[in-house]
C-alpha positions in Angstrom: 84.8 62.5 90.8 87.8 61.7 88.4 91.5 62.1 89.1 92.4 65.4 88.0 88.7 66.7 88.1 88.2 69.8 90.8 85.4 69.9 93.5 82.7 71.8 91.4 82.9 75.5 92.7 86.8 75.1 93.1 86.7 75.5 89.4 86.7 79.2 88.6 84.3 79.6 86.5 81.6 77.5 88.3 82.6 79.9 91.5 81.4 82.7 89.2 78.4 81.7 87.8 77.5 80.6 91.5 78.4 84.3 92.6 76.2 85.7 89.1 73.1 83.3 90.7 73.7 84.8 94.4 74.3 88.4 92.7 71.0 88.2 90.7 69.0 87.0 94.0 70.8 89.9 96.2 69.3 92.4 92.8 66.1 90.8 92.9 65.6 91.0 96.7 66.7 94.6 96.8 64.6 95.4 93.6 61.3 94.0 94.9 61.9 95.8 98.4 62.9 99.5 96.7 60.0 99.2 93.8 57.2 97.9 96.1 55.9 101.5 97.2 55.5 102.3 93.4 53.6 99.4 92.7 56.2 97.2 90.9 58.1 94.4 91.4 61.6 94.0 90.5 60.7 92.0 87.0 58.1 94.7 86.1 60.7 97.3 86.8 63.3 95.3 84.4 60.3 95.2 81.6 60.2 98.9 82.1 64.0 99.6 82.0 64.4 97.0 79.0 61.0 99.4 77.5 62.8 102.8 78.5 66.5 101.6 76.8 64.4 100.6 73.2 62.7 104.1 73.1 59.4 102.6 72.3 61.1 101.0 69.5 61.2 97.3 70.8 58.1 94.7 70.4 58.0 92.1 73.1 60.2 89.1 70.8 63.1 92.3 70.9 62.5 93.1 74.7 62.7 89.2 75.4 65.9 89.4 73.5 67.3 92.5 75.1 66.8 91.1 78.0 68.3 87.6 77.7 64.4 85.6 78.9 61.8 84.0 77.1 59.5 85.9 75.4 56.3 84.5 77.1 57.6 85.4 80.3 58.2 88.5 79.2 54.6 88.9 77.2 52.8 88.5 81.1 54.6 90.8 82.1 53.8 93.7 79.5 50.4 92.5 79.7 50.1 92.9 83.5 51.9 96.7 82.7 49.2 97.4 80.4 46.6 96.4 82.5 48.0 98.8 85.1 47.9 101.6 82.6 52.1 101.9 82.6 52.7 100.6 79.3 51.1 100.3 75.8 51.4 99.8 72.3 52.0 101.3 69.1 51.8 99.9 65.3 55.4 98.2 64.0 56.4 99.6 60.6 58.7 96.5 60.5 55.7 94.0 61.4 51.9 94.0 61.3 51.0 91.7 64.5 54.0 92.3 67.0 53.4 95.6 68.2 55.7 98.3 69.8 55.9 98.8 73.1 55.6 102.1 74.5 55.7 103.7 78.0 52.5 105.5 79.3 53.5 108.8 81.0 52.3 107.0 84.1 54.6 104.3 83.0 57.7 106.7 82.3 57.0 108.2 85.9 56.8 105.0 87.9 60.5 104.0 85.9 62.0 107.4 86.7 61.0 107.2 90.2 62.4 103.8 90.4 65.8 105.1 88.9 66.0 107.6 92.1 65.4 105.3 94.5 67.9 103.1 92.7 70.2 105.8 92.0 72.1 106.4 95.4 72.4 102.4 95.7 74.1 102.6 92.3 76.8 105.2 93.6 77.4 103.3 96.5 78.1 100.2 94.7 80.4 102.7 92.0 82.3 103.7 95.2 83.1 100.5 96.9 84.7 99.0 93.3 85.4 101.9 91.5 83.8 102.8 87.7 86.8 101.6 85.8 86.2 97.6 87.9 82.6 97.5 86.9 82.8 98.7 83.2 85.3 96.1 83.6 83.3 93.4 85.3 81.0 94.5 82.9 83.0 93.9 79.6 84.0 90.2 81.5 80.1 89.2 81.8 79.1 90.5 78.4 81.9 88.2 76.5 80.8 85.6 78.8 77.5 85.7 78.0 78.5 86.5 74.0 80.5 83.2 74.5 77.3 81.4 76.0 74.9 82.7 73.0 77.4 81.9 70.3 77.4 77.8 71.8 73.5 77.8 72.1 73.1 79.4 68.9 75.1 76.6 67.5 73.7 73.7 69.4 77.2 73.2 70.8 76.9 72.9 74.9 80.9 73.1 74.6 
């Protein structure tokens, strides 16, 4: 380590994306335990949730996107919904091959049930920081991750 140069999570934005990493565990452990009765797992729930806020108006490249993952990953996933009857697919006025996806009534049922079981975790987390910290956090890790798109978008790692 150079003069100058900080210990890597003394620097404050390497302590935050090392919280983000432990965060997104934490959210991944939860999901997989509250979604496992339903038949899900926490990336099939995401899928679902990323489905549910298109309105049957995303294909799998848009979902991908929405989401911020590849698009193959997300592709297995769809695939393994469909074979379980909770999503499927409708023709894309914008595109003849990528097709729509589309929640299944089972589909819709399994996402709303999640989003009960969810739901009192949510207010919980709302009352231990307060709505106007997390829209807050909220706007901080959107621009973060604006920032992030703009330099990969530009081939700049800076």
């Amino acid at each position: 380590m150079s003069k100058g140069q900080l210990p890597p999570f003394d620097h404050p934005t390497n302590a935050l994306v090392l919280e983000v990493f432990r965060l997104n565990g934490a959210l991944i452990r939860i999901g997989d335990a509250l979604v496992k009765p339903l038949g899900l797992t926490s990336a099939r729930w995401q899928v679902l949730g990323s489905i549910a806020h298109g309105g049957g108006t995303f294909s799998v490249a848009r979902l991908a996107d929405n989401m911020g993952l590849a698009r193959q990953s997300v592709q297995r996933i769809v695939d393994e919904l469909a074979e379980a009857g909770l999503v499927g697919f409708e023709p894309n006025p914008a595109h003849k091959r990528a097709k729509l996806v589309v929640m299944t009534p089972r589909g819709q049922r399994a996402f709303s049930r999640a989003t009960e079981l969810w739901q009192p975790i949510a207010e919980a987390l709302a009352g231990e920081l307060g709505s106007r910290d997390i829209r807050k956090t909220t706007d901080n890790l959107a621009a973060l991750r604006t920032r992030l798109d703009d330099h990969s978008q530009q081939g700049n790692p800076e």
